[in-house]
Phi, psi and omega in degrees: 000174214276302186086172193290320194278336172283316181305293186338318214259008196263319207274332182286321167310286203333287193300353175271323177323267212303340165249038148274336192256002171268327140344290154297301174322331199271335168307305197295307186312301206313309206259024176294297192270357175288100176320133155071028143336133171238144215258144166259162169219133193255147160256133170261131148259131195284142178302159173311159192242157182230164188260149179219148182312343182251010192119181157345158165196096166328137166262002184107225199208141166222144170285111194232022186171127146281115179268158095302154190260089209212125167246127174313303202295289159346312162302307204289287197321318170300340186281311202295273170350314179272336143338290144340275170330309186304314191317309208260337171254030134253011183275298185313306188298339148272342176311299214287326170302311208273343181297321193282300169304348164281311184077026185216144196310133160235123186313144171048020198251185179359286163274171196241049176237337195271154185249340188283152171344189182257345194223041183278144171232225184217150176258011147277314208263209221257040164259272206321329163296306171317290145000279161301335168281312197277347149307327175266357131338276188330309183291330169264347151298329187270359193196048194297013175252006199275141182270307160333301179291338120006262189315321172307301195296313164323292201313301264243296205269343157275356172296313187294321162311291190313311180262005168282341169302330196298294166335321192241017143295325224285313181286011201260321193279345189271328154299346167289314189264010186258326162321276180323308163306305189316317223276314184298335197266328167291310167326344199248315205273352196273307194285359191254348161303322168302333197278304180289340177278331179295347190265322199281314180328297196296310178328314221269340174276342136017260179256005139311321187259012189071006185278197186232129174236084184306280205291350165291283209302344192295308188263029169251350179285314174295355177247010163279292173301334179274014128342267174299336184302322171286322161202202201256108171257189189190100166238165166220163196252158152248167184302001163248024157105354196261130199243116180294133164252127181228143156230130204049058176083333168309140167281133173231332169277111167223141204357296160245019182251161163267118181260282160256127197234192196249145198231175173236161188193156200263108189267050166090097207111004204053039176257119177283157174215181176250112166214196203259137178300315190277327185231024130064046181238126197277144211263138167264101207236122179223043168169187193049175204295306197293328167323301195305321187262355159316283184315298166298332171303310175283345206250258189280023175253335192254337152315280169347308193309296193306330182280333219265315193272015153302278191331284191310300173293334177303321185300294191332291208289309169327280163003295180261025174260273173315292198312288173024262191299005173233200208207145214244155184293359170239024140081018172290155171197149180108015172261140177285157153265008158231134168252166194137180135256318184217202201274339189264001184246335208311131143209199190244142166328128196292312168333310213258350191282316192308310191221099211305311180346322231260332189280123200316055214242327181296150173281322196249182162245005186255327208264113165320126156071035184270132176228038179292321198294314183311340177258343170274335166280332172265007140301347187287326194299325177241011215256146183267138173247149184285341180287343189242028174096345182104024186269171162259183179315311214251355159273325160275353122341294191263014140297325181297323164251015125327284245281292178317322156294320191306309202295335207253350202258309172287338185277333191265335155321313205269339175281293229298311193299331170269294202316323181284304170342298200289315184307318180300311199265352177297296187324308183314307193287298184322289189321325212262290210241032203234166179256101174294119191257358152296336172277326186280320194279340183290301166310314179295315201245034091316318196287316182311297184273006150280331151337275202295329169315299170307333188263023197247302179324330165330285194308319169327296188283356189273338192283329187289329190285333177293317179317323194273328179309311174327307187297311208265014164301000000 
C-alpha cells in the first residue's frame, strides 16, 4: 500500500497537474482574440503504478506535455489558399489602376455600382473623343470656310491628344508602381525567409531539451502564410521540428540556415523577373502576389499599352495621310494634322493650332467652299484599318476595353472565389485550433474542482498523520 507519505506526494501531483491544466486554460482565454493562436492542451497521464500484495496501486496523475489542437493537412491547404488569393488580388489591383486610367465603364468591374456593358464608355474618356474629332471633321466639311468650325475641330483633336498622353503616362506610373510593388514583395518575402530559419533555430532547440514551443510554432505558421501569400511555396517538416522551404525547385530553407533568397533583375527592357540571389537561377512561380502583378504587369497591362499606342499611330498615320493631300484657305498644302508616333507622343500640329486657317479640307487650291479632303477625314470614322486588323478606330478602342474588362471581370470573379475558399477553411481551422471560451470555461472549473479536490485529500492526510503522531504521545 501507498502509505500516508505516498498519498501525500500522490495529492501534490495531483494539485500540481490540475493547476497546470488552469493554466493552460488561462493561457487559452488569454489568447481568445490572438491572430493565429493555436488553442492548447495539457495531456495527463496516471503516474507509474506500484505492485502491493493486492495488484497494481495508481501513484496519481502527471501533467506530461502542452499540446496544440493543430490540423496539419489544414495549414497546407491554407497555406497553398493563400498562393491564390495573393496571385489574384494583385491582378485586381493592378487591372483596376489600368481601369482607372481609362475613365471608362467596365461591367462588373472596379465598382460595384456599375451596370453598364464591358464596352460601355464615357463621353470623357477616348471613345467618346473619337467621336467628337470626326464629328468635327464633318462640321468643316460641312461649313470649310468656318473659322469657328475650324477652331472647334483643333479643340476637339487636341482634347483626343491629351488623352491619349494622359493615359499613357497614367499606364506608364502604373508599371512603375507595379515594378515598386515586385521589388517590396521580394523584399518582404526575403525577410520572412530569414524569419522562419530564425524560428526553426528556436523550435528545434526546444524540443531538443524536450520542451513543447507552441507560441513559436503559431508564429512560423503566420510567417509561413505571409510566405505563401507572396508566392508558391513548397515545405516539409524534419524530425527536429524545423520545416525546410522551397520555390519554384529552389531550396531557400533548410532548417535554420537560409540557403538562398530572391532579388529581382532586369530581363530586358526594363522588365523585372525573379531569381534566386546566390545563384542568379530563375525562379518558377505559379502563385501568390508576386506571380500575380509579374502576369499583370506583362500580360493585360502591356496588351493595353500595345493597343492604345497601335490605335494612336493608325489615328496619326491615316489622318495626315488624307490632311497632306488637301489645301488650306490660304492655298497651303503638305502638312500633317498630327505630329507624333504613338499614344505618348500624339500631339496637334503646332501650325494649325496658331492658325485653324491652315487645316488642309479643299481638294483644290482654287475652289471656294471645296470640302472633299474634309469629307474624306471624317470618313475615316468608318472606315476599316488594316493596321487595326480591318476594325475601325472606335471598334477597335472597344475591343481594347472589352479585353479589360473581360481580364478585371475574371480577376474579380476569381478574388470572390478564393475569398469564400479562404473564410471556409479559416472557419474549418477555427472549428479545430481556434479557443471556444464556453469550452475553456467549462475546462477552468473541472481543473478547479479537481484542485480543490486534491488539495482536500492534503488536509486529510496531514489530519490522519496528526492522529498517528498523537497515537504514539
Amino acid at each position: 500500500m501507498l502509505g500516508l507519505f505516498a498519498t501525500l506526494n500522490l495529492a501534490s501531483r495531483s494539485l500540481q497537474t490540475q493547476m497546470t491544466g488552469v493554466e493552460v486554460s488561462g493561457q487559452n482565454l488569454a489568447n481568445v482574440n490572438t491572430k493565429g493562436y493555436t488553442r492548447q492542451t495539457v495531456e495527463i497521464k496516471p503516474s507509474i503504478d506500484i505492485n502491493t500484495t493486492i495488484g497494481p496501486e495508481g501513484t496519481g496523475a502527471n501533467a506530461v506535455a502542452i499540446q496544440q489542437a493543430v490540423n496539419a493537412l489544414l495549414n497546407r491547404q491554407i497555406q497553398n489558399q493563400q498562393s491564390s488569393t495573393g496571385y489574384w488580388n494583385a491582378q485586381q489591383a493592378a487591372l483596376q489602376s489600368a481601369e482607372t486610367s481609362l475613365n471608362e465603364f467596365l461591367n462588373g468591374t472596379g465598382s460595384s455600382t456599375s451596370t453598364s456593358s464591358a464596352t460601355d464608355t464615357t463621353d470623357t474618356g477616348l471613345s467618346g473623343q473619337l467621336s467628337s474629332l470626326f464629328s468635327a471633321f464633318q462640321a468643316v466639311a460641312t461649313s470649310p470656310t468656318s473659322i469657328s468650325a475650324r477652331q472647334n475641330l483643333i479643340s476637339q483633336a487636341q482634347t483626343l491628344a491629351t488623352t491619349f498622353n494622359q493615359i499613357s503616362a497614367q499606364l506608364d506610373a502604373t508599371k512603375a508602381s507595379l515594378d515598386t510593388s515586385l521589388n517590396n514583395d521580394v523584399d518582404s518575402a526575403n525577410k520572412l525567409v530569414a524569419a522562419i530559419a530564425d524560428l526553426n533555430k528556436q523550435i528545434a532547440a526546444a524540443q531538443f531539451s524536450g520542451g513543447t514551443a507552441n507560441d513559436l510554432l503559431d508564429e512560423r505558421e503566420q510567417d509561413l502564410e505571409s510566405l505563401s501569400q507572396l508566392a508558391n511555396i513548397t515545405t516539409s517538416t524534419e524530425t527536429n521540428g524545423a520545416v525546410d522551404v522551397s520555390l519554384g525547385g529552389q531550396t531557400l530553407v533548410s532548417g535554420n540556415q537560409v540557403l538562398d533568397t530572391l532579388q529581382t533583375y532586369d530581363a530586358g527592357g526594363g522588365q523585372l523577373l525573379v531569381q534566386t540571389a546566390t545563384g542568379g537561377a530563375a525562379v518558377t512561380l505559379a502563385g501568390g502576389s508576386i506571380q500575380g502583378t509579374i502576369d499583370a504587369r506583362d500580360g493585360a497591362l502591356a496588351t493595353l499599352q500595345t493597343n492604345l499606342n497601335t490605335l494612336a499611330s493608325a489615328i496619326i498615320t491615316q489622318v495626315n495621310g488624307v490632311h497632306s493631300g488637301g489645301y488650306s484657305l490660304t492655298g497651303t498644302t503638305g502638312a500633317g494634322f498630327f505630329n507624333g508616333t504613338d499614344a505618348a507622343t500624339i500631339t496637334v500640329n503646332a501650325a494649325l493650332v496658331n492658325d485653324p486657317s491652315l487645316i488642309q479640307a479643299a481638294g483644290t487650291a482654287t475652289a471656294t467652299g471645296d470640302n472633299s479632303v474634309a469629307l474624306q477625314l471624317a470618313d475615316l470614322a468608318d472606315a476599316a484599318q488594316s493596321a487595326l486588323g480591318g476594325q475601325t478606330f472606335s471598334a477597335s478602342y472597344g475591343q481594347t476595353v472589352a479585353a479589360l474588362g473581360g481580364a478585371l471581370q475574371t480577376a474579380n470573379d476569381q478574388v470572390s472565389s478564393q475569398t469564400a475558399v479562404a473564410n471556409m477553411l479559416s472557419t474549418q481551422r477555427g472549428s479545430v485550433s481556434g479557443v471556444n471560451i464556453d469550452e475553456e470555461m467549462t475546462n477552468l472549473m473541472g481543473f478547479q474542482r479537481a484542485y480543490e479536490a486534491s488539495a482536500q485529500l492534503v488536509t486529510t492526510v496531514n489530519q490522519m498523520m496528526q492522529t498517528v503522531l498523537a497515537m504514539k504521545s
